[in-house]
LOLUM-106172 format. One line per 3 residues: number of its first residue (from 0); their letters; for each residue x negated, y negated, z negated of N, C-alpha, C. Coordinates in pm, 1 decimal, padded with zeros to 6 digits. Last residue first. Example, Ala and Ser with C-alpha at 12.3 -4.5 7.8 and 13.67 -1.06 7.14 Angstrom:
BEGIN
1) SA) -01285.0/00225.0/-00708.0/-01367.0/00106.0/-00714.0/-01290.0/-00003.0/-00787.0  -01319.0/00569.0/-00780.0/-01230.0/00450.0/-00780.0/-01320.0/00330.0/-00780.0
END
This chain:
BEGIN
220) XXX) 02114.2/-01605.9/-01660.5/02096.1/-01587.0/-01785.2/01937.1/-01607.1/-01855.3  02324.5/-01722.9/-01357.2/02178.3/-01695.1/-01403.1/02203.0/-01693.1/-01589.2  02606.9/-01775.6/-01298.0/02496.3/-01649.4/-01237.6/02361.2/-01616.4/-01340.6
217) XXX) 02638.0/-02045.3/-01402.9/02738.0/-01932.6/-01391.2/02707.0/-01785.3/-01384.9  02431.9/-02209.4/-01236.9/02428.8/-02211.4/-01382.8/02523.1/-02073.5/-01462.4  02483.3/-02150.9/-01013.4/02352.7/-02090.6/-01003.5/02389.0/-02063.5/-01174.2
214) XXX) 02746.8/-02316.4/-00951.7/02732.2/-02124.8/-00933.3/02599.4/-02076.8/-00990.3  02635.2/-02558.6/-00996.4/02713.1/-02512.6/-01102.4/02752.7/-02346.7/-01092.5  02470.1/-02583.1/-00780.7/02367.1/-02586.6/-00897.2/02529.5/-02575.3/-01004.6
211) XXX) 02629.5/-02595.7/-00587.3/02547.5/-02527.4/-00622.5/02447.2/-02474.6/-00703.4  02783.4/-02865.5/-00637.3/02877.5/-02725.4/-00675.1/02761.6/-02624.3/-00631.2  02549.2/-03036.8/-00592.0/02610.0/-03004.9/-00751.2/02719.1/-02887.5/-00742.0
208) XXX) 02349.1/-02858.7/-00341.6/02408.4/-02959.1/-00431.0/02494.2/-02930.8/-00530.2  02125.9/-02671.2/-00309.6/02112.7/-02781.2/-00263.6/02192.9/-02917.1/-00300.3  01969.7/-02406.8/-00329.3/02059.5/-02457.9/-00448.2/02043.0/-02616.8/-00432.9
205) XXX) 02090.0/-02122.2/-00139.6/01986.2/-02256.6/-00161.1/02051.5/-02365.2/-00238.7  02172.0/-01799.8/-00235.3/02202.5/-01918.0/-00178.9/02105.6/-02052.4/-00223.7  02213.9/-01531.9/-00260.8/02092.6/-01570.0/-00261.9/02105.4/-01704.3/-00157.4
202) XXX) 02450.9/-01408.7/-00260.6/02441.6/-01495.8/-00370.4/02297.4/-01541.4/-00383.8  02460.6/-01260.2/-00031.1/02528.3/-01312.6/-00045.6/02495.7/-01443.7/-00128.6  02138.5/-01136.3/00094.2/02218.8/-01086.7/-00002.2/02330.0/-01259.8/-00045.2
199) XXX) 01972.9/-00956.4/00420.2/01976.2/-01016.1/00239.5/02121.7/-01014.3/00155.1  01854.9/-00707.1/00515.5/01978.2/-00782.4/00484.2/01892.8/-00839.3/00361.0  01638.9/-00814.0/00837.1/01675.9/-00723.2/00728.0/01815.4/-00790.8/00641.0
196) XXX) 01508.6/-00870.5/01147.9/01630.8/-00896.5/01020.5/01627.9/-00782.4/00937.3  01243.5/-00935.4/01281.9/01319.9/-00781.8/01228.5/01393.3/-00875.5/01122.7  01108.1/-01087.5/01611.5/01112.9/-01076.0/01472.4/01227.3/-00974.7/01421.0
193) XXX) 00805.9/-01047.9/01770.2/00897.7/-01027.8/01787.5/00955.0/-01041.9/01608.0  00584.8/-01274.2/01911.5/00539.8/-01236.5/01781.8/00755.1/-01174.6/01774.9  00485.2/-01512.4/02005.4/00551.5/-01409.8/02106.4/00553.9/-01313.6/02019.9
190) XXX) 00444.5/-01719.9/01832.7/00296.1/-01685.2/01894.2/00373.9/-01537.4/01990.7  00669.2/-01831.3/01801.2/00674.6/-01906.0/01894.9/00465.2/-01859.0/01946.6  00770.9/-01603.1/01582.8/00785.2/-01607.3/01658.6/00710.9/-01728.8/01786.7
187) XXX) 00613.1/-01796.7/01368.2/00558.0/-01639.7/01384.5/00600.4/-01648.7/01554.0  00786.6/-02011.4/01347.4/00675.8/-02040.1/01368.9/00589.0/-01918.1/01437.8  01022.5/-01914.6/01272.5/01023.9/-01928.8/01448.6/00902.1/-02001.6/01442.6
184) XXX) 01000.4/-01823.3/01020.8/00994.5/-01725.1/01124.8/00976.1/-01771.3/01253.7  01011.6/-02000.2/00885.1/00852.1/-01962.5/00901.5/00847.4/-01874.4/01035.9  01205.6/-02312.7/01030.0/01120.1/-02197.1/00892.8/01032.1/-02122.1/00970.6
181) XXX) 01202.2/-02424.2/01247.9/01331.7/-02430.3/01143.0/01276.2/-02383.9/01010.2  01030.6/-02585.6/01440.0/00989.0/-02530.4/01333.7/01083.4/-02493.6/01245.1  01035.9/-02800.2/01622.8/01183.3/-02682.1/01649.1/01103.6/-02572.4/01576.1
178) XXX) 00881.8/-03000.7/01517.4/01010.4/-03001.4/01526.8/01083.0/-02890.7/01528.4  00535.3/-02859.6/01453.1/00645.8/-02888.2/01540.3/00755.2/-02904.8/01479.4  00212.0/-02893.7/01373.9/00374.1/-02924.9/01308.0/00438.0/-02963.4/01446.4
175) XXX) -00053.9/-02720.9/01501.7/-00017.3/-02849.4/01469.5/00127.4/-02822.6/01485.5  -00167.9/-02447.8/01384.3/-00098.5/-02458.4/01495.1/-00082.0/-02637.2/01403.9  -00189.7/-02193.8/01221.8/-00306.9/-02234.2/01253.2/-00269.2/-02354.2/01372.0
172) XXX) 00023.1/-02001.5/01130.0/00055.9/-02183.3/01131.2/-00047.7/-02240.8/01138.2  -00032.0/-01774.4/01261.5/00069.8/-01841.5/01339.0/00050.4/-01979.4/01286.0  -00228.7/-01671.6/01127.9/-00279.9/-01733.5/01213.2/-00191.1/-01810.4/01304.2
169) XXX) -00083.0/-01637.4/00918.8/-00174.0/-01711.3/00857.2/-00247.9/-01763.3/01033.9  00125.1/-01414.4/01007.2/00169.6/-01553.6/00968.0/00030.6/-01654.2/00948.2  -00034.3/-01204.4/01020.6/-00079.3/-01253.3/01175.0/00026.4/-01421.7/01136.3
166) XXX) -00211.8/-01192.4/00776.7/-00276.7/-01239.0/00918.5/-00190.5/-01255.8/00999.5  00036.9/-01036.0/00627.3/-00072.4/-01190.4/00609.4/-00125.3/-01256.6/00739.8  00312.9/-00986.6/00752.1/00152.6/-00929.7/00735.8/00119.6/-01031.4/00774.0
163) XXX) 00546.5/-01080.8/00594.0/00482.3/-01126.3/00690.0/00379.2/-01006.4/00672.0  00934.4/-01244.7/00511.0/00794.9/-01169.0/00469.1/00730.0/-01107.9/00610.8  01099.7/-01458.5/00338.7/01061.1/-01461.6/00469.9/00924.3/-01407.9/00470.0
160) XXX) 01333.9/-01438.4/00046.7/01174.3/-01497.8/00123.4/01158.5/-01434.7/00277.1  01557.3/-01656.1/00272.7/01406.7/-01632.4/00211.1/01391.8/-01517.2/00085.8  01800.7/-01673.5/00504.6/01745.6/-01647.6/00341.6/01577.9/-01614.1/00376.9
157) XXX) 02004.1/-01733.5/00797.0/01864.4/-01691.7/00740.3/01863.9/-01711.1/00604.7  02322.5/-01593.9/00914.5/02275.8/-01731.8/00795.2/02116.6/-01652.3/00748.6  02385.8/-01518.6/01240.8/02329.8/-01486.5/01154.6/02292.5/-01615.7/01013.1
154) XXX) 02616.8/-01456.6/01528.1/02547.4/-01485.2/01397.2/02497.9/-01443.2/01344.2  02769.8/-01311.3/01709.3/02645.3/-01292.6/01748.3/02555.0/-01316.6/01623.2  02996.5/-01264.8/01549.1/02962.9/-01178.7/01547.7/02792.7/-01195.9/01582.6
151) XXX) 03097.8/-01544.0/01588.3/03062.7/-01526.0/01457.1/02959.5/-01372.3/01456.0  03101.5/-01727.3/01879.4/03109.4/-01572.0/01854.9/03075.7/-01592.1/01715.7  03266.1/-02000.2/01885.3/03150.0/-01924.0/01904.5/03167.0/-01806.7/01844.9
148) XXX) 03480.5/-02233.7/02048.5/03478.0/-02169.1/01917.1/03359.7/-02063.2/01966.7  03400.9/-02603.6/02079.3/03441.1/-02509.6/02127.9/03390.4/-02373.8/02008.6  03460.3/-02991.0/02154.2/03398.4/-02842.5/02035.5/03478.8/-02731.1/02094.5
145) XXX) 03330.8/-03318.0/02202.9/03410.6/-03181.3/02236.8/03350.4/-03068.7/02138.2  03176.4/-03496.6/02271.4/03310.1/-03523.2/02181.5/03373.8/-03429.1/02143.3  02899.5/-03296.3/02194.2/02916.0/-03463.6/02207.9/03048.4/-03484.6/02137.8
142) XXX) 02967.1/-02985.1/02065.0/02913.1/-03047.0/02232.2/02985.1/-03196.8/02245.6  02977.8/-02802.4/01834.7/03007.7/-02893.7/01875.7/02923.7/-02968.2/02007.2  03135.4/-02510.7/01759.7/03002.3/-02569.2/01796.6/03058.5/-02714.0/01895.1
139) XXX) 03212.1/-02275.9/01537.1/03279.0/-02367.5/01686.2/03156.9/-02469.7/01676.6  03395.4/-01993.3/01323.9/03278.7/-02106.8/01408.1/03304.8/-02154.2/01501.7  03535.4/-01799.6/01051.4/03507.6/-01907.8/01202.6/03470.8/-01989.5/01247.1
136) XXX) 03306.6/-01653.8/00832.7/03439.4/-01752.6/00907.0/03402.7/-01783.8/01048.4  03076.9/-01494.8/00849.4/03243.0/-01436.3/00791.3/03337.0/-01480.5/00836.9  02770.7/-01413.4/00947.3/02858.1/-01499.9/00898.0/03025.1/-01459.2/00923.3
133) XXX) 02558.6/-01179.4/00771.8/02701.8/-01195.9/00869.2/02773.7/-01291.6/00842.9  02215.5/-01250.1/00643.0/02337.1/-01238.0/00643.6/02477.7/-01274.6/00722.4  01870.6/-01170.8/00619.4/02010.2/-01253.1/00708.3/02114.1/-01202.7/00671.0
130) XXX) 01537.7/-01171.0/00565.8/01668.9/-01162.8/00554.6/01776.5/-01239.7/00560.7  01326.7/-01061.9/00802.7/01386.3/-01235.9/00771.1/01502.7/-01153.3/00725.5  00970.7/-00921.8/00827.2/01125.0/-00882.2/00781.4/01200.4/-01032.1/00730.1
127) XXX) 00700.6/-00806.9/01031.7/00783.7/-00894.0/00956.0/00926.8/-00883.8/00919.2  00557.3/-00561.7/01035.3/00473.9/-00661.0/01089.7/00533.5/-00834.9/01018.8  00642.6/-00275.4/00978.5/00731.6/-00373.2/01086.7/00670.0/-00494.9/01141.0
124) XXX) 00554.9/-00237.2/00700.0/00602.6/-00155.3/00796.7/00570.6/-00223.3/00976.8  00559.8/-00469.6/00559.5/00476.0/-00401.9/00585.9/00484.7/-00266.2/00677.8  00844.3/-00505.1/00611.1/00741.4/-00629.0/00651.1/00575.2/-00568.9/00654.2
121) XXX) 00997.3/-00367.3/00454.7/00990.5/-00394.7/00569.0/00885.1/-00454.6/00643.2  00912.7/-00436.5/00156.6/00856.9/-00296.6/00253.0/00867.3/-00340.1/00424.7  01003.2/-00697.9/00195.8/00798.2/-00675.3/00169.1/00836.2/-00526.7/00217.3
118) XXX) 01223.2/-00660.0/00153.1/01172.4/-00758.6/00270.6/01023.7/-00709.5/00297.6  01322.6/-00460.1/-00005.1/01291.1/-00425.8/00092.8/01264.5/-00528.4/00214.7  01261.5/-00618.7/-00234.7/01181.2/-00524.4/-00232.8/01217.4/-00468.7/-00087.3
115) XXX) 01393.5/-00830.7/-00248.1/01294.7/-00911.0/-00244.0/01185.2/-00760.6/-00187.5  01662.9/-00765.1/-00243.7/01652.6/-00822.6/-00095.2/01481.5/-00835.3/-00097.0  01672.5/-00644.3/-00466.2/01703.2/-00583.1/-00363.0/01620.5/-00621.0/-00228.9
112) XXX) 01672.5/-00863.5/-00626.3/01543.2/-00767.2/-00622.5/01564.7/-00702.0/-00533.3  01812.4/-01165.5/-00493.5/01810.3/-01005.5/-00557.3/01633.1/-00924.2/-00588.9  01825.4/-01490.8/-00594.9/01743.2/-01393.9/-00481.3/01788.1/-01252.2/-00553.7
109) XXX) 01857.9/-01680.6/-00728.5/01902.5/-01623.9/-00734.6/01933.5/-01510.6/-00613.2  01737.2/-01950.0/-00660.2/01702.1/-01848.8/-00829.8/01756.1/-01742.3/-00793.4  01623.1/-02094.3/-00482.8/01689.6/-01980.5/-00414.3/01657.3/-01898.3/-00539.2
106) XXX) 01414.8/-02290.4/-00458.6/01584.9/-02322.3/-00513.3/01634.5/-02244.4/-00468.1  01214.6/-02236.8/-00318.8/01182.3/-02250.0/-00471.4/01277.7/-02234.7/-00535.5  01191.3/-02036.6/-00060.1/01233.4/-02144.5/-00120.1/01254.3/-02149.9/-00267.2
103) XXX) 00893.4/-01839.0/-00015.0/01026.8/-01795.1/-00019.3/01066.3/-01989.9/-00092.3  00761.1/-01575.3/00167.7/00738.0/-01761.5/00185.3/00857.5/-01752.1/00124.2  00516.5/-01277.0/00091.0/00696.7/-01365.1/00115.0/00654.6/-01483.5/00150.6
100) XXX) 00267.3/-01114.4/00246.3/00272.9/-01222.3/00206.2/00459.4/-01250.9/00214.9  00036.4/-00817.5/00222.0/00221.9/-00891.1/00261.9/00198.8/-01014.2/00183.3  -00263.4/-00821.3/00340.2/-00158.9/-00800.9/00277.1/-00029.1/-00833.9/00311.8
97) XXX) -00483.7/-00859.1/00510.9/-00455.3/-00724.7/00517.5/-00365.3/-00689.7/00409.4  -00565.1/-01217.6/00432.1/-00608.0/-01089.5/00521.5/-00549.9/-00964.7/00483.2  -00527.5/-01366.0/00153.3/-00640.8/-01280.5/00184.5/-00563.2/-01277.1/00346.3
94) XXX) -00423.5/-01728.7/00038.5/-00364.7/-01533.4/00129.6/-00444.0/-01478.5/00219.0  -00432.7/-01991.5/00048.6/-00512.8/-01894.4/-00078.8/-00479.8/-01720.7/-00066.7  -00352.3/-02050.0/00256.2/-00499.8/-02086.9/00246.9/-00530.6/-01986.4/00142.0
91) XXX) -00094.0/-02050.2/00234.2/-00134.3/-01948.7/00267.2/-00257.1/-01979.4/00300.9  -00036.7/-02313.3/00154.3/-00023.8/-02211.2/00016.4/-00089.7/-02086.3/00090.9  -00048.2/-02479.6/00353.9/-00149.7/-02501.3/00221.4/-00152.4/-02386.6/00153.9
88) XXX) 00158.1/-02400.8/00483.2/00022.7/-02368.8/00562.8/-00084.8/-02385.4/00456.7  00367.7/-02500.4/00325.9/00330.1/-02320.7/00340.7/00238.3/-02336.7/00401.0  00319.8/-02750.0/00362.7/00316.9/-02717.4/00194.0/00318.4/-02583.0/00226.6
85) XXX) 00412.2/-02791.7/00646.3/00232.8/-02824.4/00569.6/00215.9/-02758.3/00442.8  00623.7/-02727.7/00634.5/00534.6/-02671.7/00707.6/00410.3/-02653.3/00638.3  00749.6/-02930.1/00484.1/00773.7/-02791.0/00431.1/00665.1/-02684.2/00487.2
82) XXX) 00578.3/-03202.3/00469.4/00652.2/-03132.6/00514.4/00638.7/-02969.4/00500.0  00318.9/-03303.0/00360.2/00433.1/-03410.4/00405.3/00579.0/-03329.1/00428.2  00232.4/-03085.8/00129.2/00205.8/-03173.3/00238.3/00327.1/-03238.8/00255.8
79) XXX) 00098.8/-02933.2/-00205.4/00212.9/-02934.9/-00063.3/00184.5/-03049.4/00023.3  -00124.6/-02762.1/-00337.9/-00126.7/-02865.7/-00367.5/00015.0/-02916.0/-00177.6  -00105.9/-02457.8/-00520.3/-00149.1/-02525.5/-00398.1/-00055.1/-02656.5/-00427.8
76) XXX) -00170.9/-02279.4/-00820.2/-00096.1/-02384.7/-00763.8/-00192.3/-02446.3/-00657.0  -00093.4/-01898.6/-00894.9/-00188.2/-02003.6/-00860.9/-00095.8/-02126.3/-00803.6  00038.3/-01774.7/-01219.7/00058.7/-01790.2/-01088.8/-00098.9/-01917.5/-01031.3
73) XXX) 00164.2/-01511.2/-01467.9/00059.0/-01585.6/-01409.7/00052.2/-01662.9/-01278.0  00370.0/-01645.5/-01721.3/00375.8/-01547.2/-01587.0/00293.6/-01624.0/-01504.0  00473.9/-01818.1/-01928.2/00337.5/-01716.1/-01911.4/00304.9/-01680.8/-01779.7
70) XXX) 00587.3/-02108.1/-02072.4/00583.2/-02011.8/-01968.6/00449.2/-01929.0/-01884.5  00641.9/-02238.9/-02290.2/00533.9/-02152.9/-02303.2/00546.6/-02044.1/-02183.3  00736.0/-02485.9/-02223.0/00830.5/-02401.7/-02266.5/00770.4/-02218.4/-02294.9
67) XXX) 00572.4/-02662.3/-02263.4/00704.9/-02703.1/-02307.1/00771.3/-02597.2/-02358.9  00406.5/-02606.2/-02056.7/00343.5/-02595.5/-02227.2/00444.4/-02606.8/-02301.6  00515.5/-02593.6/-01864.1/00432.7/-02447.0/-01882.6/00463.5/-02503.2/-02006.9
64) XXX) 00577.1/-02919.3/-01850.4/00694.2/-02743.1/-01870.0/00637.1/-02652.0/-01898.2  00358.4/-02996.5/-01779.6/00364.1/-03032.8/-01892.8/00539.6/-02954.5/-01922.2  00269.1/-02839.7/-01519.2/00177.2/-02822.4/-01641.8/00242.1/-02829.1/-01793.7
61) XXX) 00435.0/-03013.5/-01404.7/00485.5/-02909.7/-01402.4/00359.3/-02812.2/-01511.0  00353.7/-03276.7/-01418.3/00488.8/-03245.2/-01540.2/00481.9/-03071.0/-01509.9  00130.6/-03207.5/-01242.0/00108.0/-03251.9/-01401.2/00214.7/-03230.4/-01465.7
58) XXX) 00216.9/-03184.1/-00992.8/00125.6/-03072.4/-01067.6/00175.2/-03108.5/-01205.7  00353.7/-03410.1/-00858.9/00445.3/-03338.4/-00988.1/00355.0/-03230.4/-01021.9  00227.0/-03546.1/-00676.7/00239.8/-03602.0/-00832.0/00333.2/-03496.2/-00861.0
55) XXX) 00172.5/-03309.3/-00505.8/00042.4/-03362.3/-00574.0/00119.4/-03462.7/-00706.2  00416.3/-03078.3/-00465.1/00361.5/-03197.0/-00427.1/00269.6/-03258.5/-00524.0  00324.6/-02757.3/-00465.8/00380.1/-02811.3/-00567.9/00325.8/-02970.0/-00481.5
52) XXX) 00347.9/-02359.2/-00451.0/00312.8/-02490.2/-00419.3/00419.3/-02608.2/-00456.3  00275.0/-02106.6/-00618.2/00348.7/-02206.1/-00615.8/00280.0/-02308.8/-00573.8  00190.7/-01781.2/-00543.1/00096.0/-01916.1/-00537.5/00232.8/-02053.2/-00553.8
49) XXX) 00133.9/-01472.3/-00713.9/00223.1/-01578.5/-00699.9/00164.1/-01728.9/-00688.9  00132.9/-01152.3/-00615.9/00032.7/-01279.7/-00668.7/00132.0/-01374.6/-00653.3  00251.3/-00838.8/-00819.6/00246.2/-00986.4/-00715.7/00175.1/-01105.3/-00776.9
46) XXX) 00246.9/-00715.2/-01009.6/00130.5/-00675.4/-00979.5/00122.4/-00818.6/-00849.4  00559.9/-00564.2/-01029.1/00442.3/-00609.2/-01042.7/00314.0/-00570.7/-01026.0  00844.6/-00729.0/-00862.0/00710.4/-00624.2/-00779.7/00574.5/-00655.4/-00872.9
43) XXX) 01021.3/-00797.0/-01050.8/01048.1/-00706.8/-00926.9/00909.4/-00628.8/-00913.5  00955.4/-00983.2/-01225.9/01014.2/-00860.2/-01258.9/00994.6/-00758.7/-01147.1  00808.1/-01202.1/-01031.8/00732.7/-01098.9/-01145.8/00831.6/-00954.0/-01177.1
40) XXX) 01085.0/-01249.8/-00913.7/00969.3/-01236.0/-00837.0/00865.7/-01136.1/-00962.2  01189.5/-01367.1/-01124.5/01294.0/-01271.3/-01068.5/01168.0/-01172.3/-00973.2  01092.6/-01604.2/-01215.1/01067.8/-01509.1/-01314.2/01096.4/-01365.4/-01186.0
37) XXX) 01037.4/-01813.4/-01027.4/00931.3/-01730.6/-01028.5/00954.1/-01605.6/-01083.5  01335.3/-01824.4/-01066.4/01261.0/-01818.6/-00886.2/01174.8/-01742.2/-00944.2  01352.5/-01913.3/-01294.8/01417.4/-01822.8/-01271.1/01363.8/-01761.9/-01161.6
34) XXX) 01174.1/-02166.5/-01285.9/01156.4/-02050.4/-01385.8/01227.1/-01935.8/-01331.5  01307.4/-02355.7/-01144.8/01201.9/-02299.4/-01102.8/01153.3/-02170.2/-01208.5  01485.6/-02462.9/-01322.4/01537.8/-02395.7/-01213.0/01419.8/-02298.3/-01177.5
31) XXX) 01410.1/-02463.7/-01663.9/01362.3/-02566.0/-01525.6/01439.4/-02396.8/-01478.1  01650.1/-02405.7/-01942.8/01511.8/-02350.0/-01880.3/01502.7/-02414.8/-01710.6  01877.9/-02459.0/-02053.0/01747.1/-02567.6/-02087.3/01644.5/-02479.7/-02059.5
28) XXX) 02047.5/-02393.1/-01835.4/02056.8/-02317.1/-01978.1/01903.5/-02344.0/-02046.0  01856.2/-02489.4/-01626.2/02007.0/-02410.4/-01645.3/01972.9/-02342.4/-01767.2  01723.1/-02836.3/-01536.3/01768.0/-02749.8/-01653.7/01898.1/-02646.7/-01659.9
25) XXX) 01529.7/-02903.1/-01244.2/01615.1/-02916.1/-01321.7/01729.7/-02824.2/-01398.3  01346.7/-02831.5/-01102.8/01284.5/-02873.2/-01212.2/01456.6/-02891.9/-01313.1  01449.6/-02820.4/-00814.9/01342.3/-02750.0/-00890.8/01351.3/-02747.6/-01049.3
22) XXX) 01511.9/-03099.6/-00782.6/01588.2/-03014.1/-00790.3/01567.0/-02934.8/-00905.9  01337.9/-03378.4/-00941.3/01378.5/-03315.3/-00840.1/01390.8/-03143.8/-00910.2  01555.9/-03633.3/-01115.7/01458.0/-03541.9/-01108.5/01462.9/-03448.1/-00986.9
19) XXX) 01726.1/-03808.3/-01002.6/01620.3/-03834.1/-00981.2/01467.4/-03769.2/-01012.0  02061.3/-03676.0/-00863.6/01927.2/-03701.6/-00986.0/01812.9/-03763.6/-00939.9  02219.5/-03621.3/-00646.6/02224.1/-03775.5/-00676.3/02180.1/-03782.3/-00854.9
16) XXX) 02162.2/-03406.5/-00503.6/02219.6/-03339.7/-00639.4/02245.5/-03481.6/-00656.6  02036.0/-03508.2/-00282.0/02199.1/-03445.4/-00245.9/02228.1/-03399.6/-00393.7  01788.3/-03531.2/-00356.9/01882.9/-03663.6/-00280.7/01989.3/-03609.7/-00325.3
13) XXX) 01557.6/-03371.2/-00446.8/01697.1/-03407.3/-00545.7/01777.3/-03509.1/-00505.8  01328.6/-03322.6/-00345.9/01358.3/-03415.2/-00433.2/01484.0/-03502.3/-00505.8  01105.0/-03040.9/-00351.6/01251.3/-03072.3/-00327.3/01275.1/-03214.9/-00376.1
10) XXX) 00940.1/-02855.5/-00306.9/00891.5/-02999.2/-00273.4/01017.0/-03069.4/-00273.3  00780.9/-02573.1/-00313.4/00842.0/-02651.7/-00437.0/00872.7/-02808.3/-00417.3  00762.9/-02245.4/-00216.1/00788.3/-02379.7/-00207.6/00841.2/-02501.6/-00253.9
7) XXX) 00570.0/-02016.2/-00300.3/00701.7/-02030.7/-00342.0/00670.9/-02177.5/-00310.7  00471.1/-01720.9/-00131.0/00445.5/-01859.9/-00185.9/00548.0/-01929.0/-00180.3  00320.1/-01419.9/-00305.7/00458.9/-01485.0/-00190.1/00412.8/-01616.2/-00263.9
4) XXX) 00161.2/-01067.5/-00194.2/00176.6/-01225.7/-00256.0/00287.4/-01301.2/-00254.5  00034.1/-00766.6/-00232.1/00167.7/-00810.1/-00247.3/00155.8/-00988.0/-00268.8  -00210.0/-00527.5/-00056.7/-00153.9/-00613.9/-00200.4/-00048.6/-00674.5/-00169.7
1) XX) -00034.4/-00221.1/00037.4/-00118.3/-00339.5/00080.9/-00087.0/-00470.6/-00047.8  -00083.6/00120.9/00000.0/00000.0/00000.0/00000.0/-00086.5/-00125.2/00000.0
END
């Protein structure tokens, strides 16, 4: 088996919750959001390396939570960039060669172990594994004034983490920042690099505004 890493993306700044702390960082059941992300990750696969990346002024409060709240669970900190891109191309600076690497969003507490253990098998298998989920309702796509209804069936809603053999993600974002960069996968993909859905999992939702951060609070213990 091949070592195990994932880099957890931390650069959120809390527009759409209308706080001024960012997301991440903010209190379910007076433990930071980000606790749960990392914790769920240690339980699952141990022995994972864990690199949190982190924008350059928040290292320090996030030091000053470790000590707050005596949080143990070992991890390394990369230092993030202008853009989500840059802050995973930083974190996979510290990702050997000849392992699995996740990329997974920081505000996604509530990831399964399910989804987290057969992304990384997959992925070591397979080269890469994006877990996705069937979208349910009805869709329609909008064209200028006009809208028309779309297959739901062809769909897919992407989740993280988003898992890789190290090398060949580490040489995909060897690449200057594009636009039609959605996430990691259509970075992989755009080296002709084929990609493997796997399932993820319903309640592994991005915890982007206040009726999301009141399901996360509901869910998490």
């Amino acid at each position: 088996m091949l070592p195990k890493y994932v880099v957890i993306t931390a650069g959120g700044k809390g527009v759409r919750m209308n706080t001024p702390l960012p997301k991440q960082f903010m209190p379910i059941h007076s433990k930071p959001l980000l606790f749960y992300t990392i914790r769920v990750f240690a339980q699952t696969l141990p022995g994972l390396h864990i690199i949190l990346v982190l924008p350059t002024a928040q290292v320090n409060y996030w030091h000053q939570l470790v000590s707050e709240h005596n949080f143990t669970i070992p991890l390394q900190i990369a230092e993030g960039g202008p853009t989500r891109f840059h802050s995973v191309k930083s974190g996979l600076k510290l990702v050997p060669d000849n392992a699995v690497v996740g990329i997974h969003d920081a505000v996604r507490p509530l990831v399964s172990s399910e989804t987290i253990k057969q992304s990384f098998h997959l992925a070591e298998k397979l080269g890469n594994a994006i877990p996705a989920i069937e979208v349910t309702e009805s869709m329609r796509i909008t064209e200028r004034a006009f809208n028309r209804p779309i297959a739901r069936e062809t769909l897919r809603i992407i989740q993280t983490p988003q898992c890789f053999r190290s090398e060949s993600i580490k040489k995909a974002y060897n690449v200057n920042y594009d636009e039609s960069f959605t996430d990691d996968a259509s970075v992989l993909e755009k080296t002709g690099e084929r990609i493997y859905l796997s399932e993820g999992n319903r309640l592994n939702i991005k915890i982007t505004t206040p009726e999301d951060f009141h399901i996360a609070s509901a869910l998490l213990s």
